[in-house]
N, C-alpha and C positions, 0 to 999 in steps of 0.2 A: 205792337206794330200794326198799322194800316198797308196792307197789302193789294197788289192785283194794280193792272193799268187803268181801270176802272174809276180806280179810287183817286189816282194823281191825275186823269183827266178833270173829277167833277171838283176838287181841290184846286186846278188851274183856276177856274171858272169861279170861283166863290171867295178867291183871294188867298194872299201866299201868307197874311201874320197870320200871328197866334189865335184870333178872335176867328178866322176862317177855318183853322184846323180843331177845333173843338167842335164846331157846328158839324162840321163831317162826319167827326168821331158818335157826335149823339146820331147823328144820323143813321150813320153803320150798325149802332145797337138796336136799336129802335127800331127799325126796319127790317121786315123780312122781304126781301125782293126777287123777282123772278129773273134771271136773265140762263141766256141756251150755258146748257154745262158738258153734253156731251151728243157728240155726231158719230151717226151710224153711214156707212156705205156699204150696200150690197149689188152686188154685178149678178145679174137673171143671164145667163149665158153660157153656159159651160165652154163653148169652141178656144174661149180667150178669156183665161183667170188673169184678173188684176190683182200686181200684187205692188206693194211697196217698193218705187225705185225708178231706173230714166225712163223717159218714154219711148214705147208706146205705152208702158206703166205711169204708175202716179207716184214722183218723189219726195210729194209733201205728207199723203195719206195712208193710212193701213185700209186693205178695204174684206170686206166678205164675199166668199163666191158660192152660189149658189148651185152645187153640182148637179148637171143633166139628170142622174139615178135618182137624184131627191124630190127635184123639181116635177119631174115624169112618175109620180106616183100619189094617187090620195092619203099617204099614210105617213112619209117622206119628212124629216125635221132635219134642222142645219141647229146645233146648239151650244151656246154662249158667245154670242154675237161681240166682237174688237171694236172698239172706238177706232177711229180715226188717228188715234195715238196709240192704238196699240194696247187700250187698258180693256183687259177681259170683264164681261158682263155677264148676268142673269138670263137676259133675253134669248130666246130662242125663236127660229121661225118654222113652225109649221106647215106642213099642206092640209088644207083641207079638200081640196080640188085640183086636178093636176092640169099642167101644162101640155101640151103635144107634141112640142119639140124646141129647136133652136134654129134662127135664124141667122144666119150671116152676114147679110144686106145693108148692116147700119152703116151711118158715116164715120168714116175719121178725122174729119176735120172739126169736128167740137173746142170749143174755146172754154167749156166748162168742164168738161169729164176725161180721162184720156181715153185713144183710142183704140185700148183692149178691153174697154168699158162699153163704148159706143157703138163697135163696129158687130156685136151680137145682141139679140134679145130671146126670152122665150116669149113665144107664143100659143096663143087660143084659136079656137075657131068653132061655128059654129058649122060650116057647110063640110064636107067630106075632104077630108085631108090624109093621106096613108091610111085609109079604112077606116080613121076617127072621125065623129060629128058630132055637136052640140059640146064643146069642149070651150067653161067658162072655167078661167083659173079662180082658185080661191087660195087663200093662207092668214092665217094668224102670226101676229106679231104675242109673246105671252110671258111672265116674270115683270112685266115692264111697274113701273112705279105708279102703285094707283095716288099719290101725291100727286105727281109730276101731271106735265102739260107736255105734246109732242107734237113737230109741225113733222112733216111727208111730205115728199118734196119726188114724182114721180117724170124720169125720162123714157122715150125710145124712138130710134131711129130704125125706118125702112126705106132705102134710097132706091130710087129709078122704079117709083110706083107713080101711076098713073092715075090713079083712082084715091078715094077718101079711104081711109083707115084710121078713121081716131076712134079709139078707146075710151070706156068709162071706166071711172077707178070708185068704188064705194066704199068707207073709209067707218066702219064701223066700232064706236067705241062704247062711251055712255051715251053716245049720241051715233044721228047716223049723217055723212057730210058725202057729197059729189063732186069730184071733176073730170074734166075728160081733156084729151091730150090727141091729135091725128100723130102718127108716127110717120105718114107717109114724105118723104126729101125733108126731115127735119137735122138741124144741125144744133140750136142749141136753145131751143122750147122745153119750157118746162110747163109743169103745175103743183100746184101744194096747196095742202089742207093743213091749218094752222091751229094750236091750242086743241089738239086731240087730246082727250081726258078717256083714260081705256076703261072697259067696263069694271063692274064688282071683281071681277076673276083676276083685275091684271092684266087683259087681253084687248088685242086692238084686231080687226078683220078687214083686211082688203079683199073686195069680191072685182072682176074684170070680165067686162064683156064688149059686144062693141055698141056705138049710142048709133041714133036714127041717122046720124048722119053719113057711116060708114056703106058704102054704096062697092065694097071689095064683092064680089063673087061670093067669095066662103066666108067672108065677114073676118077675116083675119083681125087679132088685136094683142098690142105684145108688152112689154115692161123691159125695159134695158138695164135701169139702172134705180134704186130706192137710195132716198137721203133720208135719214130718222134724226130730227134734232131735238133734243130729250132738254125741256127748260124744266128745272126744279128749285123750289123756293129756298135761298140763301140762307145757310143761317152759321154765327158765329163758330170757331174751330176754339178748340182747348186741347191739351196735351194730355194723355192718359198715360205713355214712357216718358220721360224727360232722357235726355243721349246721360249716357254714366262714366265717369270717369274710369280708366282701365291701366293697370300694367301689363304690358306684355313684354316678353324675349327680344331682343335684337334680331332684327329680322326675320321675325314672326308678322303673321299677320292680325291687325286691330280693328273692331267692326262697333261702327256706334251703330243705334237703331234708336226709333223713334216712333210713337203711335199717339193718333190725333183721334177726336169725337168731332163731327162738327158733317153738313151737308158737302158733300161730292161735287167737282172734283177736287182731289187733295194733289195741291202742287208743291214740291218738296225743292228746297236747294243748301247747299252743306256750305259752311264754311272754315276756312282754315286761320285761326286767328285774324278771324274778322274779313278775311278777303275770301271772295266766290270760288270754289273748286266747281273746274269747268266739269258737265257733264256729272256731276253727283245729284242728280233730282230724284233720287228712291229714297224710301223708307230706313234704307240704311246705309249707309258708308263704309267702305273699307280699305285701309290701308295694306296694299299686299305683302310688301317687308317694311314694317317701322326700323328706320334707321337711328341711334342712339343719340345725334343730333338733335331730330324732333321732341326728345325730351323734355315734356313741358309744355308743348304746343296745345294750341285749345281749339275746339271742333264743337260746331252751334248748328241750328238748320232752321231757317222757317219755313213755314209752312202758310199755302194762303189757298182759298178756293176764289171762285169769279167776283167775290166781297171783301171777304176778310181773312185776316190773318194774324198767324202768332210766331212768336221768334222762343225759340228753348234759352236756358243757361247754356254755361259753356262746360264741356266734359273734358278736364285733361289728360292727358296722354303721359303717362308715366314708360319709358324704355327701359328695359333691363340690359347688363351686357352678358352673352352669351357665353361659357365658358368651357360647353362641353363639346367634345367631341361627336361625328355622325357617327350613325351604330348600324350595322348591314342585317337587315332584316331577315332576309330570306332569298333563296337562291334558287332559281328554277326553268327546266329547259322544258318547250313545248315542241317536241319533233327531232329534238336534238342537232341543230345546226346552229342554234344561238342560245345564250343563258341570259337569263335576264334578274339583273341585283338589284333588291330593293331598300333602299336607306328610310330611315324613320324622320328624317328632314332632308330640304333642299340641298342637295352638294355643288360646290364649285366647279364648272363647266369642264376648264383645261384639265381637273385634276383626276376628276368623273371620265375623262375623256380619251386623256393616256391608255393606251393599251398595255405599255409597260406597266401600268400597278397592279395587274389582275395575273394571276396562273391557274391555270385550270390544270387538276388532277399531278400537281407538282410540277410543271415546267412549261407546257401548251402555252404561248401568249393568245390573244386573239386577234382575229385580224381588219375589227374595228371594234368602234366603242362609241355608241349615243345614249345620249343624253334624255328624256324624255321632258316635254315645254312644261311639266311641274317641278323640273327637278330631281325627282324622286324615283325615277327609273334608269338602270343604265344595261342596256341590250346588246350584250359582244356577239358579234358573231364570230363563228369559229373556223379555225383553217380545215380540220374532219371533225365530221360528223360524233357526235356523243353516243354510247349507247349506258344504259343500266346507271348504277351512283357515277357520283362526280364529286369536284372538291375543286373550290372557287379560292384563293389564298389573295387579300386586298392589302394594299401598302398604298400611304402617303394619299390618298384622299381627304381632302381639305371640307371643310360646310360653308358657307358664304360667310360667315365672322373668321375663317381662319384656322376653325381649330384640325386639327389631323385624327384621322382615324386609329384606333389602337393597332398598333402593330402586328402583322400578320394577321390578321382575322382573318379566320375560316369559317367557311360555309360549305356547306353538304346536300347535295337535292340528288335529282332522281328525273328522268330523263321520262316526261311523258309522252307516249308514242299517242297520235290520231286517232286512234280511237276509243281512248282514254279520254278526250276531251268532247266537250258540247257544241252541238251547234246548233244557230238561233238565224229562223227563216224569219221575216217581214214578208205576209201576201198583202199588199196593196196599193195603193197610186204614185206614180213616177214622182212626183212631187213630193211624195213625203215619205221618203227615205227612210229607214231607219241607219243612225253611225254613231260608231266611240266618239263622244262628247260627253257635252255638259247636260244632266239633269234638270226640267224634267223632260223636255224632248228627244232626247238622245241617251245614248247609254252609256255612263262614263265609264262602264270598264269591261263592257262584251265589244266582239265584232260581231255585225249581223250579215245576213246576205239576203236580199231586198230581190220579190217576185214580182216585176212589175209586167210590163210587154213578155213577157216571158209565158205566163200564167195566162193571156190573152190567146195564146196559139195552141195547135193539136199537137204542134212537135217542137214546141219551146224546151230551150236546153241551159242551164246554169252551170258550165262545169266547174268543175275543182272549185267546189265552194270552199270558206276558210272555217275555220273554228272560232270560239270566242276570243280564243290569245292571238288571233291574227294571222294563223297559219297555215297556207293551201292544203288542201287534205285530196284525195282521188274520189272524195264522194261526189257527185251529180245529183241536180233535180232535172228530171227528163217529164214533159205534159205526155201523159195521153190521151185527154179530151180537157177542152179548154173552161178557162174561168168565160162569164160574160162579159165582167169588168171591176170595177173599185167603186166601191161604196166609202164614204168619206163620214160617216155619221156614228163613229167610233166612240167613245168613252175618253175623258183626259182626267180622268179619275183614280185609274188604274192604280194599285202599288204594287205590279209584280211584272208591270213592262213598260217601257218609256212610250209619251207619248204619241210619236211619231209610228209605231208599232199596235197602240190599242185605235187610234180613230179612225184608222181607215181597214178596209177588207176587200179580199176576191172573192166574188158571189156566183152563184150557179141558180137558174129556175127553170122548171120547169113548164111553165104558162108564159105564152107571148109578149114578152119583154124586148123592145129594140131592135123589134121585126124578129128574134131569131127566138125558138122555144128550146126544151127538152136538155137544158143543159144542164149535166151531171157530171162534176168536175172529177177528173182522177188524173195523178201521177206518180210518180215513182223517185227511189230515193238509189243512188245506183251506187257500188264501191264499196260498200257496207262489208265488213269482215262478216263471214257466215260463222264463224267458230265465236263468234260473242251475241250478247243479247243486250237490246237496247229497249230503254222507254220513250216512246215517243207521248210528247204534251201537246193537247190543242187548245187554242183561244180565238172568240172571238166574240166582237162586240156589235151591237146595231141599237143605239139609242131613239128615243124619240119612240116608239112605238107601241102601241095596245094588243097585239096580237101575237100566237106562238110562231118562232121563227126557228125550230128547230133544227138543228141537221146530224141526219144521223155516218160517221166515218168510219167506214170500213178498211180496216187493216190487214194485210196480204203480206205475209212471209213463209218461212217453213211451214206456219199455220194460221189463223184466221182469228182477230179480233174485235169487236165491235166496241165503237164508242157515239156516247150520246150527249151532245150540249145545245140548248137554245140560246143565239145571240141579243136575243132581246131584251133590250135592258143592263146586259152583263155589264158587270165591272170588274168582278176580281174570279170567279168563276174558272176553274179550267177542266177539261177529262184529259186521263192520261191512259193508253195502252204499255204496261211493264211487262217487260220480260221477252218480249217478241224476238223471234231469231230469224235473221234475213233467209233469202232462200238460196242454195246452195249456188245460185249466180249472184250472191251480194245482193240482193233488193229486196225491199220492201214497197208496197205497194196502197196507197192511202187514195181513196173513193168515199164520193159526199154526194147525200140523198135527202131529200127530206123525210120525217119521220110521219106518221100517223096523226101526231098530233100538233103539226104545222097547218095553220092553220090561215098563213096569208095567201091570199089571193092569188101571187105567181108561184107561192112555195121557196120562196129566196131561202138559199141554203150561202154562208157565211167559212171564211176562212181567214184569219189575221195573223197567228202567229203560230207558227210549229216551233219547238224545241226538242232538240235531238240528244239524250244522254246517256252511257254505257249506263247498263241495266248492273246494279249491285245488288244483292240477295242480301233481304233485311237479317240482322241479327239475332237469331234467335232457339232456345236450346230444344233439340226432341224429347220425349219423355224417355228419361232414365230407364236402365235395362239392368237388373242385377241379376248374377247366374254365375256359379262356380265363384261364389266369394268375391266377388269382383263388382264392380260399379262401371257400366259401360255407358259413357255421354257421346251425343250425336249433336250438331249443330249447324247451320246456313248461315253462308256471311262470312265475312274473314274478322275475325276477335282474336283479345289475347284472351286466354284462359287461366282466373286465377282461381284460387281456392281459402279458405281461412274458416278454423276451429268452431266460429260461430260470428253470427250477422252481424257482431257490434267487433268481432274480433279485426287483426290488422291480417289483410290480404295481402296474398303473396303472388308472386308470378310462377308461372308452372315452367320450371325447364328442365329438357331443352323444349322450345315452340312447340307442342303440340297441334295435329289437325285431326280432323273429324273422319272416323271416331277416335275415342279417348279411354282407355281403360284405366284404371285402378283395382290394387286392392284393398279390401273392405277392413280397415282393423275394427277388431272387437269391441264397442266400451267407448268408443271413443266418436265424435259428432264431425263432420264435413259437410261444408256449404263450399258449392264450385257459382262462380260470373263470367258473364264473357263482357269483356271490354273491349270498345272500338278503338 
């Protein structure tokens, strides 16, 4: 297959037989040709992020925003730059020279950018500005394709100026290229450097200053908005998956997938026995319940970049019919005013849904019954409250083919009280929340509780934060000395926390940061039961960086522990404090410093993600005591305790439940080996 609009435009042109469509085709092979594959948008302004959607946003583009904390620093990196569709990339942008600040003065009336793009830029200067002077921005563009060819395409707007304020922009690659741009009442002036080849490294260097023309007082000179349009040489796609034909269950879900070799970008679209399924343009396809209908049905994709293209075989779809009944997995109450029943497949709504088919603890109905949007969860709440075991009895629940559940199943749980369960803070930017969702940005199965504006003030308050199962708890985070802000330059790498959670943080420094210095973040955790012990875990992350970012966390309960992690660089990296016991007012009390061997410039101390968990005493046995014929075991941790004649022998349990300590008597002659099982 000849793909892309590319190719049926130059086929218009060269004639619709057969004698023109072969010339095309040699054409297509034969040729390795240049044309743009991928566009970069980055917004230089922190005041107003653009983001994908109506205006004063852009509803056609993804774009990148440059945050103030990144920008305002020599050290500062934004990394793995989105296309314009959204496809994540290698690139990353460096500081190598910072900015001063943000302006707010651009226009909104631009006909090319929107205007939460336009209406800010940062700025340089060289004459005295808030105590700064000789302030030329610099930054690297770096990862970029030493193949490729890239045009820069540089905006800014300063409205109701009087004077000249154009900017040079020095565009350094394998080569070094200039242009310069006045920002001063511009509404939709550009300039661009075309066929940028970056150097050996991969790297491309924009330097900013202002030219001889600039006649501003302080020489002011700004960047609003950067377009990167990345041309790379075309060359043929080939299939390395072909989609495979599959059986699945009756309303089960079926997933083709597909993998291509060939130059970027790879445009994907799915088809359903030969006709287009709207909106399947990924790597892989998936059917959420195949119904026994479709049995048979055949599912193809091609694939094309800005050249060429390839069409797969067809994969059939083989349906089963479903025959067995749903099976109730597990039963369990967090706080005890609701229980929540978990099925091993989707069940039917109305039947899930009945309150008559559940009885808690032999008679209770509940006095409702949801559904969760997989199916797979059903949440009664209860008329009173549960304490201690319970007993769930299910009748007449249905699975989406029909079949009914075995009759009477029971289930058995146990009624977790608050401080039994975890809970998971997010420190950092409003914007990027942490919530129960979809992987990898979100968390499909904690609730978090998100420190935005909160962590910004000296007496910010979160009360009745909830738990991971979703359940208000009496704990509080109360500030008593504030973050300075969010750092957005986080890890999306993480496997121990989503997303949304590792790339951003709450930072503290102590060197002249954003006019204000000496901040040394502390708050407190409040409603903490004092009669239990908890581990607290910390994370955080600051990518891009060459230097130590240390920060050291002081923890304050009935007694004092210290913990020590550097964010720089981190990706999976955590310190934990276990075993801590609040103070006999419920709190615990968490303070960040930098350590000795921090070694950046303002000393930025980091904070992203705390987790809060009852502290369990590892398992594990004392040294044996014998005395008066007897064998006496000591042990930490809650275990069952068995015992068995010898190591390859069959182990028994010890009853009734023994706990710590354990005596025996010693027979004569005879060998005993004791385990503790969790």
């Amino acid at each position: 297959m000849i793909g892309g609009a590319l190719g049926s435009r130059r086929l218009g042109r060269s004639g619709t037989g057969a004698r023109g469509l072969s010339w095309l085709a040699a054409a297509l092979v034969l040729a390795s040709v240049s044309v743009p594959a991928q566009t970069y948008l980055i917004d230089f302004g922190g005041a107003n992020t653009t983001l994908n959607g109506p205006a004063p946003d852009d509803p056609a583009n993804y774009w990148n925003n440059l945050p103030n904390a990144t920008a305002q620093t020599d050290t500062g990196a934004m990394s793995n730059l989105v296309s314009t569709i959204n496809t994540a990339s290698t690139i990353d942008l460096v500081m190598v020279r910072r900015f001063n600040g943000v302006n707010e003065s651009g226009t909104q009336a631009s006909t090319i950018y929107p205007a939460d793009a336009t209406r800010d830029s940062m700025f340089g200067n060289t004459g005295n500005h808030s105590g700064l002077t000789d302030i030329y921005p610099s930054f690297k563009l770096t990862d970029l394709d030493p193949a490729a060819k890239y045009t820069l395409t540089f905006y800014a707007s300063r409205m109701s100026a009087s004077d000249n304020r154009e900017t040079g922009y020095t565009v350094v690659g394998s080569s070094t290229n200039f242009v310069a741009l006045d920002a001063a009442n511009n509404v939709d002036n550009t300039v661009s450097v075309a066929d940028v080849v970056p150097d050996a490294s991969g790297a491309i260097a924009i330097d900013i200053g202002p030219t001889e023309n600039n006649n501003n007082s302080v020489k002011y000179t700004y960047l609003g908005v950067l377009r990167i349009d990345e041309v790379v040489p075309q060359t043929p796609l080939s299939f390395v998956k072909q989609p495979a034909s599959q059986s699945v269950v009756q309303l089960k879900p079926a997933t083709f997938t597909c993998e291509v070799s060939g130059s970027m970008p790879h445009i994907f679209q799915w088809y359903e026995n030969g006709i287009v399924i709207p909106d399947a343009t990924q790597p892989s396809y998936t059917i959420p319940a195949a119904e026994l209908w479709m049995s048979g049905f055949t599912y193809s994709v091609t694939v094309s970049n800005l050249l060429y293209g390839v069409t797969s075989t067809n994969a059939v779809l083989t349906v089963l019919s479903d025959n067995n009944p749903p099976v109730a997995l597990k039963a369990a109450s967090y706080g005890g005013t609701t229980v929540q029943v978990n099925y091993n497949e989707p069940v039917e709504y109305w039947t899930a849904c009945s309150t008559d088919n559940y009885r808690i603890n032999g008679g209770a109905v509940a006095a409702l019954a949801e559904l969760s949007t997989d199916g797979l969860t059903v949440t009664l709440t209860l008329p009173e409250p549960l304490t201690g075991a319970f007993t769930v009895v299910i009748n007449n629940v249905t699975d989406l083919a029909g079949n009914v559940i075995a009759p009477n199943t029971s289930l058995t749980g146990d009624v977790i009280p608050f401080e039994d369960q975890e809970l998971l803070f997010d420190f950092g930017d409003g914007a990027q929340t942490t919530q129960i969702g979809a992987a990898p940005e979100n968390d499909p199965e904690n609730h978090w509780n998100n420190i935005t504006s909160v962590g910004t003030s000296d007496s910010g308050q979160l009360l009745n934060v909830v738990s991971v199962h979703g359940v208000p708890t009496p704990v509080s985070l109360v500030m008593i000395r504030r973050f300075s802000g969010a750092n957005n330059n986080g890890t999306l790498a993480s496997t121990l926390f989503p997303q949304k959670a590792t790339r951003d943080s709450l930072y503290g420094h102590t060197e002249l940061w954003n006019e204000v210095t000496d901040i040394f973040p502390s708050f407190k955790l409040t409603g903490l039961n004092p009669a239990r012990k908890y581990t607290l875990t910390i994370y955080a992350s600051r990518m891009g960086v060459s230097d130590v970012r240390e920060c050291l966390y002081t923890v304050e309960g009935a007694t004092t522990n210290l913990a020590v992690l550097d964010a720089s660089n981190n990706i999976d990296k955590t310190v934990a404090v276990e075993g801590i016991t609040p103070s006999a007012a419920g709190e615990i009390v968490i303070s960040m410093a930098p350590t000795e061997r921090n070694n950046e410039a303002h000393h930025f101390t980091y904070l992203g993600v705390l987790r809060v968990s009852p502290y369990t005493a590892p398992l594990k046995f004392m040294q044996p005591v014998i005395a008066n014929g007897k064998i006496k075991l000591e042990w930490t941790g809650e275990g069952q305790l068995e015992r068995a004649s010898s190591l390859d022998g069959q182990w028994t349990t010890i009853e009734p439940v023994p706990t710590s300590p354990y005596e025996e008597e010693i027979v004569a002659g005879a060998s005993r080996f004791y385990r503790l099982k969790p």
